[in-house]
N, C-alpha and C positions, 0 to 999 in steps of 0.2 A: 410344481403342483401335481398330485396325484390323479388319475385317471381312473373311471371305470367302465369295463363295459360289459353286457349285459347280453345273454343267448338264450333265446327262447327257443323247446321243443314241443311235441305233440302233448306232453305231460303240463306246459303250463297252460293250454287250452281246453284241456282235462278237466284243469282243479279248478280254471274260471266259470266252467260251464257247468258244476256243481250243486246248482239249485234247483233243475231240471233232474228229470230220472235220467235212470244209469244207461235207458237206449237214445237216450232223445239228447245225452251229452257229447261233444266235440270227439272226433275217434281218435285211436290211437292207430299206428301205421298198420300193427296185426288185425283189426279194427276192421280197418277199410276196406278189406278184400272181399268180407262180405256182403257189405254194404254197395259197394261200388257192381259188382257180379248181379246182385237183386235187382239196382238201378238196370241195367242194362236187359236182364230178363223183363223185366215189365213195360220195358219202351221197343219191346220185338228188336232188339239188335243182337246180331249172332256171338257165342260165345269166343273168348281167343282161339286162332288154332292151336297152340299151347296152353293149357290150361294151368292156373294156379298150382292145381295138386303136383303137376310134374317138376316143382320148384320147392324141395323141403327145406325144412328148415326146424328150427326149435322149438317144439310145441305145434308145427302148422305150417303150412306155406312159406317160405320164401319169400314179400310181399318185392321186396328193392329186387331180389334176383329176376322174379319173375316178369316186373316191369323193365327193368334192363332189357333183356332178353327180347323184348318185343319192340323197344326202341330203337337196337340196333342189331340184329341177328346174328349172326355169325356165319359166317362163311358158308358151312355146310347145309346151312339153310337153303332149300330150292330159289330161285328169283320169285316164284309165284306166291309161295308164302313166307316170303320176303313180306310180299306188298301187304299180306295179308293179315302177317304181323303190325306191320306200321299204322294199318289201316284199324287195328284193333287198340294198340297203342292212342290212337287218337283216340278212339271210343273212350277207353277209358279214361285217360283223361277229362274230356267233359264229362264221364260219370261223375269222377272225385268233387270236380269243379259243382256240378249239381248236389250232390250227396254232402258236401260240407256248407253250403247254401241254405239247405234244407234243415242240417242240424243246427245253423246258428239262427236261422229264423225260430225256433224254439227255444235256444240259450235267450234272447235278445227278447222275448215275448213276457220276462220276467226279469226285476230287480237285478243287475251285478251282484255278483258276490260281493263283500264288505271289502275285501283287500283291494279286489282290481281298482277302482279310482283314486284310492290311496297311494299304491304301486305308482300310478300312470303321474300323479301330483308329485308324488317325490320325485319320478325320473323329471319332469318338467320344471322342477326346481334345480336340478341339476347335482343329485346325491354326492358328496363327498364318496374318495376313494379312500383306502387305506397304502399305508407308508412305513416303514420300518425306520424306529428311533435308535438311536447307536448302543439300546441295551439288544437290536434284532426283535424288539415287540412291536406289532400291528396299533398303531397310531389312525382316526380317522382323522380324513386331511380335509382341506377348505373345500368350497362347493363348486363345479364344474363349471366354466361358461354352459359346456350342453353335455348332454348324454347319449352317448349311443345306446343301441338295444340293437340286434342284430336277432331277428327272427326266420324260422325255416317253417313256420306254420303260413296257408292261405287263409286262413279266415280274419275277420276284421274286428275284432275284440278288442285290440289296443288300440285302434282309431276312434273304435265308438265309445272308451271308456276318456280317449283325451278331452272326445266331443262335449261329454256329461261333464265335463270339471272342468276346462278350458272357458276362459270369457268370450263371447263374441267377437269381442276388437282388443286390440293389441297395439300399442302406441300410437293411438289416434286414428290408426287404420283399420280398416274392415279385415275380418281375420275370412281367411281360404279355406276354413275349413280344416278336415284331415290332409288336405296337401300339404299346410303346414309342417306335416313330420318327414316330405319323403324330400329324399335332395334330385332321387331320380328324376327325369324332366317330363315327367306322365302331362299329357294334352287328358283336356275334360271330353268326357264323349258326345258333349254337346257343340263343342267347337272343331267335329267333323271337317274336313275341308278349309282347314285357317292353320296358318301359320304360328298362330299364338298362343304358348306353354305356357303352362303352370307353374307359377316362383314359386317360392320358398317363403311362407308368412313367418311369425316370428317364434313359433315353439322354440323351446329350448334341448326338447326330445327331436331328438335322429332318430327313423325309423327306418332299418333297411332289411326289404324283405326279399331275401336272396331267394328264394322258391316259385317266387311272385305273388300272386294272391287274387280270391276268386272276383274280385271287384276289377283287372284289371285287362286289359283285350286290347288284342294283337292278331297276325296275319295269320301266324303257325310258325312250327318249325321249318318249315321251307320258306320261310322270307328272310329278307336281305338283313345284315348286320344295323343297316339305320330305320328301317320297319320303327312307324310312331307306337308305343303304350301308351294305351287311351285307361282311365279311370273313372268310376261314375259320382264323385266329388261327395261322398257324406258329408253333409253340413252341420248337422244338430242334431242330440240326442242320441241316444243307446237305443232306442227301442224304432229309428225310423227304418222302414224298410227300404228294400235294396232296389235304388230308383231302376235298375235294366229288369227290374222282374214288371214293372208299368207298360202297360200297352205301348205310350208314346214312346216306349224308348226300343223296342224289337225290333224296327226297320235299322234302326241307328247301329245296331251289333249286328246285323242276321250275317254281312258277310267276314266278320270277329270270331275268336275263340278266346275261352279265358287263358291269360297265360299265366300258366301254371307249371313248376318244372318238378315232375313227379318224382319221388322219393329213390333217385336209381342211380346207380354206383356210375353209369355211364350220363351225360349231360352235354354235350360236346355240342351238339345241335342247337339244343336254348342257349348255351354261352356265347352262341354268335352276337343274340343283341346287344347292343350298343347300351340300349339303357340298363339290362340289367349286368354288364360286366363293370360298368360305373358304380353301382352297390355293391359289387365285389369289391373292386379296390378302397371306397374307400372303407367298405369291413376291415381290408386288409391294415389299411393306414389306421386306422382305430384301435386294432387288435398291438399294431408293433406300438403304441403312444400310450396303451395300457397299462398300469402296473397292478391292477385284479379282474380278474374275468369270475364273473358271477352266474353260473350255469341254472338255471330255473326249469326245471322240466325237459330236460336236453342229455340225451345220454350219449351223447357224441357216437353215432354207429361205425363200426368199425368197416363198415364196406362202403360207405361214403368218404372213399380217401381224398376229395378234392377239398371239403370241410377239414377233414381229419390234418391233410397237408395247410393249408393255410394258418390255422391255428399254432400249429409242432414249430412254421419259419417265421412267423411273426408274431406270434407272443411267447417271448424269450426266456429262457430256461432261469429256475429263480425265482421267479415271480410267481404270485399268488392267486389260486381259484377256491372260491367258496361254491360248496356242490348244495345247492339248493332244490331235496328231493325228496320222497317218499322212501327211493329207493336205496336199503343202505348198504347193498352191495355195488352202487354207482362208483362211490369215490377209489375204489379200489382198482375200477377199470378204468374210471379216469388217470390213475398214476401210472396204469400200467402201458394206456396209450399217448400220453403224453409224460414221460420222463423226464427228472427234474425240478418240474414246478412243486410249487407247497400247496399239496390238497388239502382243506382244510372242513371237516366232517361235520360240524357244527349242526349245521342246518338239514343233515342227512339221515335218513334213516326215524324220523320222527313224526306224529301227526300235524297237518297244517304247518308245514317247512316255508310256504311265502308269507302267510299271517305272522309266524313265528320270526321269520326273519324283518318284519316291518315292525312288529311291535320291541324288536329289540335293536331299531330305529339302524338297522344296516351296519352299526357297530363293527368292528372288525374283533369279535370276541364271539363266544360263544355265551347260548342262552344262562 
């Protein structure tokens, strides 16, 4: 049986959030530094003691160096602004965590785009992968028991789009909601103090979001590898808002932070927990059982090598990526960071590449 599986980046959060103006849309990583920087002037907290601008880069800041840098200093760094760093490093953090909250409350305030519920309904039917027939042509093959999707975005777009199209109940059982999608073992943040997790309802979509996401809370980076992720359990509908922004729910987080693992080449501290080195692996087991990786708004960065590494040892050379992008000088750098595989342009470099690629029903052909 053929496999596929599916990576989302800051670009498919982008194109979802397309119906709102071009400030009030989901950001992209160069995006966020301003946004996140504003958030923190206006709430009186001090700027980094290294500041953005001292971290260049292509066009602008350095966004992943400059948070690197302040997650985990380097040596020559004094101890005092050591702390001071880390201590900004949080700050920002909950900025991003705030500032991406903010803009999906304005994505969310208006209709989905026409793709994403479609998108989320085919992954939940479990999209056929493609296969090479003994002439070496792309064959689409039968329909998956489930579907992976392996996201590096925090916002909750893909939960709220399963929420709009998914049924309530699901073989005679009451459905869970969006936990349905996560196999992590995230407790509800209303079952504080209990011992009793969140299963796994019956979607047929896997949702693993290695970055974490702004819906979910944790101790911090200095807690223990078994530290519980708490969730605030979306139930229903696209447009319901985010039950910790309700009064009843502020005492429930106040001693929480969202956990969120910011966009930086270094990560070594978040991969302590437990639940989320569990969506690594099994990204990992998804990625090796694949035979097409389908990249959707995902430019695979080249200074995020622990992405970059996972991918290069388990999803094996020979095998097939369809670049699903705007951009059409992606596939290029796709071949050139993972060697090997068959990049395949199709869906690259064209207006509406996820529309495009649903209405020509995933096909292992081009339009």
């Amino acid at each position: 049986m053929s496999s596929r599986v599916f990576v989302l980046g800051a670009g498919f959060s982008k194109a979802a959030s397309e119906k709102v103006s071009a400030t009030d849309r989901l950001p992209l990583l160069w995006e966020l530094r301003e946004l996140v920087e504003a958030w923190l002037g206006t709430h009186g907290l001090p700027a980094p003691p290294f500041p953005a601008d001292r971290f260049p880069g292509a066009g602008g800041p350095d966004v992943e160096r400059w948070l690197s840098f302040l997650a985990q200093p380097p040596p020559w760094v004094s101890p005092a602004d050591t702390k001071r760093c880390q201590a900004a490093f949080i700050d920002l953090s909950n900025a991003i965590a705030e500032v991406i909250r903010e803009q999906e409350r304005r994505v969310i305030a208006v209709e989905p785009v026409d793709w994403l519920p479609k998108l989320v309904v085919k992954w939940n039917g479990g999209p056929a992968g493609c296969w090479e027939d003994d002439q070496g042509k792309l064959q689409p093959g039968a329909s998956d028991e489930t579907t992976t999707v392996i996201t590096f975005n925090y916002d909750t777009l893909p939960e709220r789009a399963y929420m709009q199209t998914a049924p309530s109940v699901g073989h005679g059982l009451p459905s869970n909601g969006a936990a349905d999608l996560f196999v992590a073992p995230l407790a509800p943040l209303e079952a504080r103090g209990l011992d009793t997790m969140t299963s796994r309802g019956f979607a047929r979509l896997q949702l693993l979001k290695l970055h974490g996401s702004i819906d979910w809370y944790y101790s911090g980076l200095e807690a223990g590898p078994e530290d519980i992720v708490y969730h605030n359990r979306i139930q229903r509908w696209w447009s319901e808002p985010d039950p910790v922004t309700l009064p009843e729910f502020g005492s429930i987080v106040a001693d929480k932070v969202p956990f969120l693992v910011p966009p930086t080449a270094v990560k070594t501290m978040a991969y302590r927990n437990a639940v989320l080195r569990s969506q690594w692996a099994r990204a990992a087991s998804a990625l090796a059982d694949a035979d097409e990786l389908v990249l959707m708004g995902f430019s695979l960065p080249p200074t995020d090598s622990v992405v970059l590494d996972m991918i290069e040892m388990q999803f094996d050379r020979g095998r097939h990526i369809f670049v699903v992008d705007s951009n059409s000088d992606l596939p290029d750098k796709i071949e050139n960071s993972l060697p090997g595989r068959q990049v395949h342009k199709c869906y690259s470099g064209i207006t509406d590449p996820i529309p495009q690629w649903l209405d020509n029903d995933g096909r292992c052909r081009c339009p």
